[in-house]
N, C-alpha and C positions, 0 to 999 in steps of 0.2 A: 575575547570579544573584539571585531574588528567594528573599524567606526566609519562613517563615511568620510569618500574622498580616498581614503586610505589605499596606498599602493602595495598589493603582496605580489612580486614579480613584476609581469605585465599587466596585472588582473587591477583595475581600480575597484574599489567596492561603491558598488552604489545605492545599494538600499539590503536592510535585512528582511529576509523572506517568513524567516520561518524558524523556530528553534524545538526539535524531538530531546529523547533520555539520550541519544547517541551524537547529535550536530547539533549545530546550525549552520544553515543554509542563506547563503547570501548573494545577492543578483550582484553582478559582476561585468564590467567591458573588457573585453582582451582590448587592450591597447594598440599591439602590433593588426591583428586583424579586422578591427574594427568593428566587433561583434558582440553580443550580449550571452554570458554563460552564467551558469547556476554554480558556486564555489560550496561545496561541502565540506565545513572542519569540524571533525572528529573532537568531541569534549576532551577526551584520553587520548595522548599524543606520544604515551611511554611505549608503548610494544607495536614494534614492527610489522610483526606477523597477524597481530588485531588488527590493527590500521590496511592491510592490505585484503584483508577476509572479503571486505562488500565489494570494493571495484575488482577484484579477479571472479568475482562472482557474478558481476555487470557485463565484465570485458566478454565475457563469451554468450552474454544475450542480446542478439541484437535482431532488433522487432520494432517494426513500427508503433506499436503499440507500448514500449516500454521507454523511458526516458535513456536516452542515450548516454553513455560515458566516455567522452571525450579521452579524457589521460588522467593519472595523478599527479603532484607535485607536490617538492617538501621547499620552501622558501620562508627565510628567515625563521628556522626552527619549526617552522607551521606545518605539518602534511595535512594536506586538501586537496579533493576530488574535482576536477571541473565537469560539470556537466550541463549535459543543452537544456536551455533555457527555453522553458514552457511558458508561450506568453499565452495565460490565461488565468483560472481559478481550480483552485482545486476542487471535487466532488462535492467535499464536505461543505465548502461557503455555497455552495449552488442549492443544495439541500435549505441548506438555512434560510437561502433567499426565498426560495420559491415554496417551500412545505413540501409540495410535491411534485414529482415529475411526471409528464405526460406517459402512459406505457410504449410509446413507440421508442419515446427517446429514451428512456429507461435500458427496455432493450438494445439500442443500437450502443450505449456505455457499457453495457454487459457483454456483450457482444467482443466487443473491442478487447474487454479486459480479459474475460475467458482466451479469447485467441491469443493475449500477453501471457496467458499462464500457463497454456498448451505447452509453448515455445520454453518456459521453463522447468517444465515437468519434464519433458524431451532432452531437456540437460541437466535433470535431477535436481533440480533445486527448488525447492519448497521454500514460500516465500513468506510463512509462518506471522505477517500482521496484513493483508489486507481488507482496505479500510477505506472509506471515501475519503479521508486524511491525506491519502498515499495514492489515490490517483486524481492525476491532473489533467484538465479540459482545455485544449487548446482552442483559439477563435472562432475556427470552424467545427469547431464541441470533438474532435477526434479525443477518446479517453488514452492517457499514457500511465503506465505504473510505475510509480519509483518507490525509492526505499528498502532498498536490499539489505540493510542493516541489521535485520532477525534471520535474513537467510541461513537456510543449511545447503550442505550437496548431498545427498543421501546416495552414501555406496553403495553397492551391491549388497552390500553382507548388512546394512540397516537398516532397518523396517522402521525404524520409526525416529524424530528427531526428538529427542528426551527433554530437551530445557522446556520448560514451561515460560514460554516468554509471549509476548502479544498483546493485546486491548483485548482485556475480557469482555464486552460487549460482541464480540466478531468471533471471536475462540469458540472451536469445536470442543463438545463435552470431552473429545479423545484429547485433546489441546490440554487441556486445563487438567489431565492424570497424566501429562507430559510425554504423549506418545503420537504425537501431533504424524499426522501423513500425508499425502498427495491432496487424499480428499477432504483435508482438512483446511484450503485454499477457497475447494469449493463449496463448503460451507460459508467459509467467510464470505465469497462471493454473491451465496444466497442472502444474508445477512442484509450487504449492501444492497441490492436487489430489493427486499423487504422495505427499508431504509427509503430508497429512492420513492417507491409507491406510496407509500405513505407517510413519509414522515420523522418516523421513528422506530428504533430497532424493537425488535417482540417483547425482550426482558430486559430492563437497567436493575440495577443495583450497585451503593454503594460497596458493599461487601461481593468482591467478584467470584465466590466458590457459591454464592447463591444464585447470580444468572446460571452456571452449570445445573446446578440443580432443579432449576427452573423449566428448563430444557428437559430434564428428565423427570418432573412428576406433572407439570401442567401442560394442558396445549396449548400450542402454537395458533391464536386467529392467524386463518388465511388472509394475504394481503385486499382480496378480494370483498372481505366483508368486512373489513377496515375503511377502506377505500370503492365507491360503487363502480368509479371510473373506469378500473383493474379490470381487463377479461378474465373470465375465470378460469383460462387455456393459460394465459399469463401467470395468475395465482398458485395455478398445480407445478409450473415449473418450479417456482421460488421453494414452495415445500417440499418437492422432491430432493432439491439438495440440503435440505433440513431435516433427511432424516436420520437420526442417532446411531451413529456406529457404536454397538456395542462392543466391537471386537478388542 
């Protein structure tokens, strides 16, 4: 845990942002350049080859719509990620604030995020927890995705990435039998999409093998009859990426 004021390198720490199962994340000045970055340390600081999985998996996606990764760094025993700092909120606090968002602006975050995920499908990487947690809204609301941390790169010879890892609220039924795919991004997608219109995701539960099941014996209200504001041209997208891979 670094504390404020705190100097690791160049980087002063100046506030803690955020802590997941894999970092936390903490707003940071580079000194030398006078600028504000996002410092990601890894909980687990023992294996090399873990420690470098998410930023080689950053390094080669680069999208406006994706948080950017500056370099890494190991200083005083510490490896951590610098990356550019998103001055704004993330999805999930905007959700909270507002109950619901307007369908235009809904769209135009979806929008944003789908074109972040093109660009990593395009470079095989399946980004296996997207979540309004993990995308952030910068001032002028542009959505950015971070959080490559459950990423896979799925070779050629891989159909599917095996670990069962993610927020079950977001996980595709195919996710949660650990056979997670491409389209199983855009699930999550639809998810947040739902989310954004209303309010709240289709199925919680504390017990997370029952939202799968959930998914597979009940239906799904469309967002549209949740919400009246929802066009119903809007509605049928959200569900079309909600439908059940049985494969």
């Amino acid at each position: 845990m670094l504390s404020k004021d705190q100097m690791l390198g160049k980087y002063q720490i100046l506030d803690r942002l955020g802590s997941g199962g894999f970092g936390t994340v903490y707003l940071a000045e580079d000194k030398l350049l006078n600028r504000k970055v996002a410092l990601k340390v890894p909980h687990h600081q023992q294996d090399e080859q873990s420690l470098l999985q998410e930023p080689r998996i950053m390094a080669g996606l680069k999208h406006a719509n994706i948080v950017e990764l500056i370099t890494v760094e190991r200083k005083d025993d510490t490896f951590f990620m610098v990356m550019e700092y998103v001055d704004g909120e993330s999805l999930d606090k905007c959700i909270r604030r507002e109950r619901c968002l307007a369908a235009p602006r809904a769209l135009d975050i979806a929008i944003d995020v789908a074109s972040a995920i093109a660009l990593a499908h395009a470079h095989k990487v399946i980004h296996r927890d997207l979540r309004p947690a993990n995308i952030l809204l910068t001032a002028e609301g542009v959505a950015k995705v971070t959080d490559f941390g459950t990423s896979r790169v799925l070779a050629t010879q891989d159909l599917f990435a095996r670990t069962r890892i993610g927020s079950p609220p977001y996980m595709s039924p195919e996710h949660f039998r650990g056979r997670a795919v491409f389209q199983s991004d855009l699930w999550s997608l639809g998810i947040t999409m739902y989310e954004m219109l209303t309010g709240t995701v289709p199925f919680y539960d504390a017990v997370p093998v029952k939202i799968a099941q959930a998914f597979q014996t009940q239906p799904v209200v469309p967002p549209h009859l949740k919400n009246q504001a929802v066009p119903k041209a809007v509605s049928e997208v959200v569900m079309k990426a909600l439908v059940v891979n049985l494969g």
